[in-house]
C-alpha positions as CSV (number, residue, x, y, z in Angstrom):
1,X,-31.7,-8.9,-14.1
2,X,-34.0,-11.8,-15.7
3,X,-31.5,-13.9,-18.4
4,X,-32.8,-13.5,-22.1
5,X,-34.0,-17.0,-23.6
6,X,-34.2,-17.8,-27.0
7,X,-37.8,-18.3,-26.7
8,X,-38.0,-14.8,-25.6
9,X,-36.1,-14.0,-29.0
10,X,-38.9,-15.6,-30.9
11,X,-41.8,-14.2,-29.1
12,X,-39.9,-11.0,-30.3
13,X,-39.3,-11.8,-33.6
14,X,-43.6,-13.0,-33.6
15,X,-44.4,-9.5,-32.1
16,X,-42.5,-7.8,-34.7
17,X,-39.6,-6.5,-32.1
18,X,-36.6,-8.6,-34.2
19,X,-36.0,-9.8,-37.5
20,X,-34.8,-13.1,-38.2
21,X,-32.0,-12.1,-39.6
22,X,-31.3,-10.1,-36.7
23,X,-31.5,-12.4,-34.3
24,X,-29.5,-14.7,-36.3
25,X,-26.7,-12.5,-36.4
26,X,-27.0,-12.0,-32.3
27,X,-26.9,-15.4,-31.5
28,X,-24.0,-16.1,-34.0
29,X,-22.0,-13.4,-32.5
30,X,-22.9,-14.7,-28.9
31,X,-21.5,-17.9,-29.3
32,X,-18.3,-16.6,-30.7
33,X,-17.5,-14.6,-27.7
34,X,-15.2,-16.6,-25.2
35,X,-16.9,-17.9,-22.0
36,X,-17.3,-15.3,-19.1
37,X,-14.4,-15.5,-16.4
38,X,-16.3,-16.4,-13.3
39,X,-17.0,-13.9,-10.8
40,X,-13.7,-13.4,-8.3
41,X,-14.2,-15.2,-5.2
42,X,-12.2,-15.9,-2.2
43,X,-13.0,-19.0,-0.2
44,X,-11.3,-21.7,1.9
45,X,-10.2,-23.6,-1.1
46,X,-8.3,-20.9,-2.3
47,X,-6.7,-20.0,1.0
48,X,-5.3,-24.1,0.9
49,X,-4.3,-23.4,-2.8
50,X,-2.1,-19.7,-1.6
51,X,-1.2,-21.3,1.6
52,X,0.1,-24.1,0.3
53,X,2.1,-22.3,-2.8
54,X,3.5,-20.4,0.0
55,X,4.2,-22.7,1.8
56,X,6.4,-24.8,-1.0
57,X,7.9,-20.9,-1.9
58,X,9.2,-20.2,1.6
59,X,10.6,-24.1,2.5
60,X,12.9,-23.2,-1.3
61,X,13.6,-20.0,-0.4
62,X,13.1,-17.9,2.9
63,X,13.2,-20.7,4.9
64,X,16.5,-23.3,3.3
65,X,18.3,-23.8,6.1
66,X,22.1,-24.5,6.1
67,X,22.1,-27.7,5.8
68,X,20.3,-27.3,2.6
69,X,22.9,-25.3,0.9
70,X,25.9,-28.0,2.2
71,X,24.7,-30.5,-0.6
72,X,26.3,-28.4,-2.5
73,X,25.9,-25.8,-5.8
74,X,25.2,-28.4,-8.4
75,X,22.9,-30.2,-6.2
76,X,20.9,-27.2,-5.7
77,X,20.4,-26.4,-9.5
78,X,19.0,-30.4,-9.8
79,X,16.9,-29.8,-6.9
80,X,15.6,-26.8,-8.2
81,X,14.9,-28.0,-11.9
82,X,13.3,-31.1,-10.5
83,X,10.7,-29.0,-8.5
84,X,10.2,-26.6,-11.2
85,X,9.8,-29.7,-13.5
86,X,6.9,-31.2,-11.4
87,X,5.5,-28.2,-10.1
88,X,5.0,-27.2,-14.1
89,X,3.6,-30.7,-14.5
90,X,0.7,-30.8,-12.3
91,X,0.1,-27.5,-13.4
92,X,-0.1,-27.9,-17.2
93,X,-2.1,-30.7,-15.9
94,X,-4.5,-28.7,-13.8
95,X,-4.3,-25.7,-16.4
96,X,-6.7,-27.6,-18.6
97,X,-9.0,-28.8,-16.4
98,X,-12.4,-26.7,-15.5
99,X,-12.2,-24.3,-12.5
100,X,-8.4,-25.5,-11.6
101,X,-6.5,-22.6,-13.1
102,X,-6.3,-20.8,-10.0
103,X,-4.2,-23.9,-8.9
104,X,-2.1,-24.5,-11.6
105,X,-1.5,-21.0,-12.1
106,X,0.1,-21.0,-8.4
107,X,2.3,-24.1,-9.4
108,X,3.5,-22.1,-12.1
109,X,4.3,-19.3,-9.8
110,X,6.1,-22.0,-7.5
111,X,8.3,-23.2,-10.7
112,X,9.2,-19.6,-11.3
113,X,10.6,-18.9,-7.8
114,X,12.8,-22.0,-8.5
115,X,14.7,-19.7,-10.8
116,X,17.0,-17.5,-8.1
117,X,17.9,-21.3,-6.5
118,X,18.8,-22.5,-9.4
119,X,20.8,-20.0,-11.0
120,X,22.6,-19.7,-7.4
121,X,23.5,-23.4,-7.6
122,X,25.1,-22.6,-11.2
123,X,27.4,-19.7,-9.5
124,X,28.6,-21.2,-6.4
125,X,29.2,-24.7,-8.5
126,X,31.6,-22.7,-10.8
127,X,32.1,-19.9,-9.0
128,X,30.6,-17.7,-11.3
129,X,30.1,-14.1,-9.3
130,X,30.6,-11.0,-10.5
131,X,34.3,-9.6,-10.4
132,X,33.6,-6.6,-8.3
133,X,32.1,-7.9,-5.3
134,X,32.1,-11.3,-3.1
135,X,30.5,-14.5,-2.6
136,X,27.2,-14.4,-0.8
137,X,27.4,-15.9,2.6
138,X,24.2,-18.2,2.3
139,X,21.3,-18.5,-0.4
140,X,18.7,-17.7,1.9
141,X,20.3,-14.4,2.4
142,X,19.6,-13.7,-0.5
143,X,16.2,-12.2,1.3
144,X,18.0,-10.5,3.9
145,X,20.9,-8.4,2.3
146,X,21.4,-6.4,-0.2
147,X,24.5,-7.8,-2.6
148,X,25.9,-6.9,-5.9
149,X,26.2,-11.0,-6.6
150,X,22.3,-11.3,-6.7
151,X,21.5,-9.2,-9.5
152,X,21.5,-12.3,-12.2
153,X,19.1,-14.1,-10.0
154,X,16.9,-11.1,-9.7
155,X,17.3,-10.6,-14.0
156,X,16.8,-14.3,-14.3
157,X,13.4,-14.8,-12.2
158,X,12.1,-11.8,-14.3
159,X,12.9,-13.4,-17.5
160,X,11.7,-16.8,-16.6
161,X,8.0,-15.3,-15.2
162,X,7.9,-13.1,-18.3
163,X,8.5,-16.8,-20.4
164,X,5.9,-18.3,-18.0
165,X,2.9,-15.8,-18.7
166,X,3.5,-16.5,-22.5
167,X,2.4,-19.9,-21.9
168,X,0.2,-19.5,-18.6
169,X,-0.9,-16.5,-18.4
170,X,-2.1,-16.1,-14.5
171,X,-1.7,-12.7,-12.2
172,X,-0.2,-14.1,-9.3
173,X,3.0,-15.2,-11.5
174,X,3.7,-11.3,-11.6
175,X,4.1,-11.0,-7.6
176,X,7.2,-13.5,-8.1
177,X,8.7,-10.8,-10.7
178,X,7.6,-7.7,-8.7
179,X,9.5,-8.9,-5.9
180,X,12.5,-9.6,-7.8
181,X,12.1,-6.3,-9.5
182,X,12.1,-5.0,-6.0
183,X,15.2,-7.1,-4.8
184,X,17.2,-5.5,-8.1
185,X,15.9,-2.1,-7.3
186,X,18.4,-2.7,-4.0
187,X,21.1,-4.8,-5.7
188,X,21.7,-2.7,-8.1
189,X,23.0,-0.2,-6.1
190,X,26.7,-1.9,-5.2
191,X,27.2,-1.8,-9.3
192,X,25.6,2.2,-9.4
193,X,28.1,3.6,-7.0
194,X,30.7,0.9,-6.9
195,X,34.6,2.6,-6.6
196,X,32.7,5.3,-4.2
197,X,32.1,5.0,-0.5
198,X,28.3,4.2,-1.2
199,X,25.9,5.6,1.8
200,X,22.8,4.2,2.5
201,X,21.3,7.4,0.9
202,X,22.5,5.7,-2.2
203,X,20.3,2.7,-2.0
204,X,17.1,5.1,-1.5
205,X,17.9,6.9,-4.8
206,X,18.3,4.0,-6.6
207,X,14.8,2.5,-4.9
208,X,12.9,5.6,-5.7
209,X,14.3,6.0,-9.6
210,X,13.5,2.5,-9.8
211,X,10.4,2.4,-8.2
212,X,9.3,5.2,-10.5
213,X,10.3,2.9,-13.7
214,X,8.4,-0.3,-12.1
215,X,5.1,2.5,-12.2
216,X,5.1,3.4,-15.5
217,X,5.8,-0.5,-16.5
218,X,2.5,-1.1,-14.7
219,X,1.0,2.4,-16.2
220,X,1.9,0.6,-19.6
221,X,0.1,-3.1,-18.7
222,X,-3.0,-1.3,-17.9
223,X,-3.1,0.6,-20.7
224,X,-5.0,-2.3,-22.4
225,X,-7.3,-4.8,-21.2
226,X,-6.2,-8.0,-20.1
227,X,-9.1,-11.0,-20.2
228,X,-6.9,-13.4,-18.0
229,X,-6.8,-11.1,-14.8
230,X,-5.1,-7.8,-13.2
231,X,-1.4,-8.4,-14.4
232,X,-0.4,-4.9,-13.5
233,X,-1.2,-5.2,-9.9
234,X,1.5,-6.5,-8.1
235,X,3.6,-4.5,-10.9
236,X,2.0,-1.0,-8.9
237,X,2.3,-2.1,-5.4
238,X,6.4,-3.1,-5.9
239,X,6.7,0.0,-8.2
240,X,4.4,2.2,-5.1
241,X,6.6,0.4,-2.3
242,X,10.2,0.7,-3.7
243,X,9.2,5.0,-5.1
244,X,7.3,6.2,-1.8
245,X,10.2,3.5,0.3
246,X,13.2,5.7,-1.4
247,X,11.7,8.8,-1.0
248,X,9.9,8.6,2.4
249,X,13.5,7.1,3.5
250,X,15.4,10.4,2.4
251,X,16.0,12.6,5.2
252,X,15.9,16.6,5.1
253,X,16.3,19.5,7.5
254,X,14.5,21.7,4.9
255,X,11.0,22.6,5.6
256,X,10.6,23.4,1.2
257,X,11.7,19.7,1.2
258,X,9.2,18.2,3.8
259,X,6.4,20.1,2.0
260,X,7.2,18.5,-1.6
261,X,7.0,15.2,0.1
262,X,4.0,16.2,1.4
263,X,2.8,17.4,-1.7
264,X,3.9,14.4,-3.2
265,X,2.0,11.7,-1.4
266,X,-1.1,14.1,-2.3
267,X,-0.4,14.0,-6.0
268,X,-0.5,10.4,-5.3
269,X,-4.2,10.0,-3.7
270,X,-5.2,12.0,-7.2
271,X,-3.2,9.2,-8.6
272,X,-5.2,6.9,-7.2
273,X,-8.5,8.4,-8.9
274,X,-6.9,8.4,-12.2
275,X,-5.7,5.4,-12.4
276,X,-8.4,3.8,-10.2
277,X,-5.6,1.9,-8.4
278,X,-6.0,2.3,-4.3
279,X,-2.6,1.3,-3.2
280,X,-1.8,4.6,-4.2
281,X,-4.6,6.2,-2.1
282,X,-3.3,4.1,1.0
283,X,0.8,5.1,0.5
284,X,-0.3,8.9,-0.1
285,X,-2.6,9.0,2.8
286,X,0.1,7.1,5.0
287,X,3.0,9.6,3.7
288,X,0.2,12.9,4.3
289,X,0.0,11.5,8.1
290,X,3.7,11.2,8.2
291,X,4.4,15.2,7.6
292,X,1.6,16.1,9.5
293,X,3.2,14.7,12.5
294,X,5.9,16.2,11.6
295,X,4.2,19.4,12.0
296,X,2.8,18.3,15.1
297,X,5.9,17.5,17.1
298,X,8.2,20.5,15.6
299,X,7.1,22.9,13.5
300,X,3.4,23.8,15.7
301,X,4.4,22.3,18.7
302,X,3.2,25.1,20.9
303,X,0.0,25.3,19.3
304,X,-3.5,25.1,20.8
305,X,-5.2,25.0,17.7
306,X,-3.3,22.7,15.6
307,X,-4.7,19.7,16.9
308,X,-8.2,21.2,16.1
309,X,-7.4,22.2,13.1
310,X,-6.4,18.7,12.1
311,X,-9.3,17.3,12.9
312,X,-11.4,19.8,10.9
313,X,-9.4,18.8,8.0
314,X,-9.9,14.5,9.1
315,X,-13.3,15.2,9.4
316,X,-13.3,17.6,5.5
317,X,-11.1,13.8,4.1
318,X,-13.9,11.6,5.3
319,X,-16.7,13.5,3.9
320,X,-14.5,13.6,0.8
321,X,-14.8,9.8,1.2
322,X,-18.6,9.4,2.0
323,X,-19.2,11.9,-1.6
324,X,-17.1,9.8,-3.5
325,X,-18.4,6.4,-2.3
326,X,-21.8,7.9,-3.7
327,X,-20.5,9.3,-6.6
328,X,-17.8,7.4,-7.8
329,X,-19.7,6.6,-10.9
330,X,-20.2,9.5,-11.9
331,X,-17.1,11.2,-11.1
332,X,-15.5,8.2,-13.2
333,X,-18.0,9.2,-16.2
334,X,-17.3,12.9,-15.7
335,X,-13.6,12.1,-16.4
336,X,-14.0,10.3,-19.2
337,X,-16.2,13.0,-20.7
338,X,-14.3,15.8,-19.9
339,X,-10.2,14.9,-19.5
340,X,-8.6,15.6,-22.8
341,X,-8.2,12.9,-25.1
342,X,-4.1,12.8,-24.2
343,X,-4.4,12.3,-20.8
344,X,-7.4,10.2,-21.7
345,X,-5.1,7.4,-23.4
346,X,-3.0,7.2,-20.3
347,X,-5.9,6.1,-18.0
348,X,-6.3,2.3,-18.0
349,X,-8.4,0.3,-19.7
350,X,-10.2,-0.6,-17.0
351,X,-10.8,3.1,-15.4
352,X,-12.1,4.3,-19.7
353,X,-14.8,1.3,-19.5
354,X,-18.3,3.3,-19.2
355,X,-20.3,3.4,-16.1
C-alpha cells in the first residue's frame, strides 16, 4: 500500500478532495498517536538475547549446584539481590534506549527469577518454614518436588513480576509468574489436604481447579488491549497445561467419564476459535487423540472398520482446517456480527478488532 505524503494532502486539498481545516486536524491527531510498535520479528539477535537470559535463569536456578547452596542462607539472599540489582541496571539502562527493550525487558525477567533464591536464603538463614511441613533438601529442588515450604517463594515471584510490569511492562516477564503460578498450583496441595493421607489424585485436583483460575486470569488480561505486547499468553498456556495436566492425569474405569473428557478437549478446540488463542486448539486436539486410542485399543478393538472410520473423520478435521485457513476472516467477522453482545464482551480484545 503506497504511504500518504503530505504533498499528496495538498494536491487534495488543491483538487478540492480536503479542507484545510481538515487536514489540519488529521495531521494534528497523527502526531499525537504513539509510535507504531515495530513489526515482531525473530532473528539471531534475539535468539543471543533469550539464550543468554536463559542461560543466567538456569545457572540461579535449575542448574545451582550444592556447592552453591553451602555458602550458606544469608549469602544466597546477597547473591541474589546483587544480581537482581545489576541485572535491573543494565536494563533500566537498555529500557530507554531505541530497539533495546527486548533486552532489557529479558534482564528484568532475570531480576524477577532472583526472587524464589532470595526469599529461600531468608528461610533457611532463620529458619523460617512453615510449621506443618519440613525443610527442603536443596534449593534447586525446588524444580523437582513438590513441597508445602515453597509456596512463599512461588507467592513472592508472583508479587515481585506483578511490581516489575508496573515499571517495565514486557510479556516475557509473565512466563517467570506463570511458572510460579504453576509451581503453587502443586505446592499448594500439602496445605489443601494436610492432616489426610493425601494421594496423588489430590495434586491433579488441585492442578486442574487451579489451572481453571490461571484461565480465566488470562480470559480477564485479554479482555482489553494491551499496546506493550501479549501479556496473557504465557498466563493461557500455564493455565491450559496445569487444567488439561489435572484432568488428563485423572484416571477412570467409566466409559460416561472418558467421553466427558473427550468432550472436553473438544469444547476446548471451540475455545480456541473464540478466543483466538491456539494452545487451546493444540491441548484439545492432543487430549481428542488420547480417547480415541483409547477406543482403539479397548472399547473397538475387534473392529475392522474403526480404523477406517477414523481416518474418514482425520481426513473431515483437515478439511475443517484447509476452510478455515480460507475463511478465517470471515468466520472471525461473522462472530462478531452475530454472537450476542454478552458473550461478545468475553472475547478478547484482540479477536473483536474488525477484519
Amino acid at each position: 500500500m503506497r504511504m500518504i505524503q503530505e504533498s499528496d494532502l495538498d494536491a487534495a486539498i488543491a483538487a478540492g478532495v480536503l479542507e484545510q481545516g481538515q487536514v489540519d486536524r488529521l495531521l494534528a491527531f497523527l502526531k499525537s498517536r504513539p509510535e507504531p510498535s515495530p513489526r515482531a520479528r525473530f532473528d539471531f539477535s534475539h535468539i543471543l538475547w533469550y539464550a543468554g537470559a536463559l542461560i543466567i535463569i538456569g545457572a540461579m536456578g535449575l542448574f545451582s549446584t550444592l556447592a552453591f547452596e553451602q555458602i550458606g542462607g544469608k549469602a544466597l539472599t546477597v547473591t541474589a539481590l546483587v544480581y537482581a540489582a545489576i541485572a535491573l541496571s543494565i536494563a533500566h539502562w537498555l529500557w530507554h534506549r531505541p530497539g533495546l527493550r527486548i533486552p532489557a525487558g529479558l534482564l528484568v525477567a532475570v531480576a524477577v527469577s532472583m526472587t524464589p533464591l532470595a526469599i529461600y536464603g531468608v528461610q533457611a538463614n532463620f529458619n523460617l518454614w512453615p510449621d506443618p511441613f519440613q525443610a527442603p533438601a536443596s534449593y534447586n529442588d525446588f524444580y523437582e518436588w513438590i513441597n508445602g515450604s515453597w509456596v512463599y517463594m512461588d507467592i513472592g515471584t508472583v508479587l515481585v513480576g506483578l511490581l516489575a510490569l508496573r515499571f517495565y511492562p514486557f510479556p516475557f516477564v509473565t512466563a517467570i509468574m506463570a511458572g510460579a503460578l504453576w509451581f503453587l498450583s502443586m505446592d499448594l496441595t500439602p496445605w489443601l489436604f494436610y492432616g489426610e493421607d493425601w494421594y496423588w489424585g489430590a495434586r491433579e485436583d488441585v492442578s486442574m481447579w487451579f489451572g481453571l483460575a490461571v484461565i480465566l486470569v488470562a480470559v480477564a488480561v485479554d479482555l482489553r488491549k494491551w499496546p506493550a505486547g501479549d501479556f496473557a499468553f504465557w498466563l493461557h498456556l500455564c493455565g491450559i497445561v496445569a487444567f488439561w495436566g489435572g484432568l488428563t492425569m485423572h484416571d477412570s474405569d467409566s466409559e460416561v467419564a472418558k467421553a466427558i473428557y473427550c468432550l472436553i478437549n473438544v469444547v476446548l478446540v471451540l475455545l480456541a476459535v473464540f478466543l483466538v488463542r491456539r494452545v487451546y486448539a493444540v491441548f484439545g486436539a492432543i487430549g481428542i487423540a488420547i480417547y480415541l486410542g483409547h477406543l482403539a485399543d479397548e472399547v473397538f478393538a475387534d473392529s475392522l472398520l474403526f480404523p477406517i472410520a477414523l481416518s474418514a473423520i482425520g481426513l473431515g478435521l483437515i478439511a475443517a482446517g484447509i476452510f478455515y485457513f480460507r475463511r478465517r476472516s470471515q468466520i472471525m467477522a461473522w462472530l462478531t456480527d452475530n454472537l450476542p453482545p454478552a458473550l461478545q464482551r468475553l472475547r478478547p480484545a484482540h479477536a473483536r478488532q474488525p477484519g
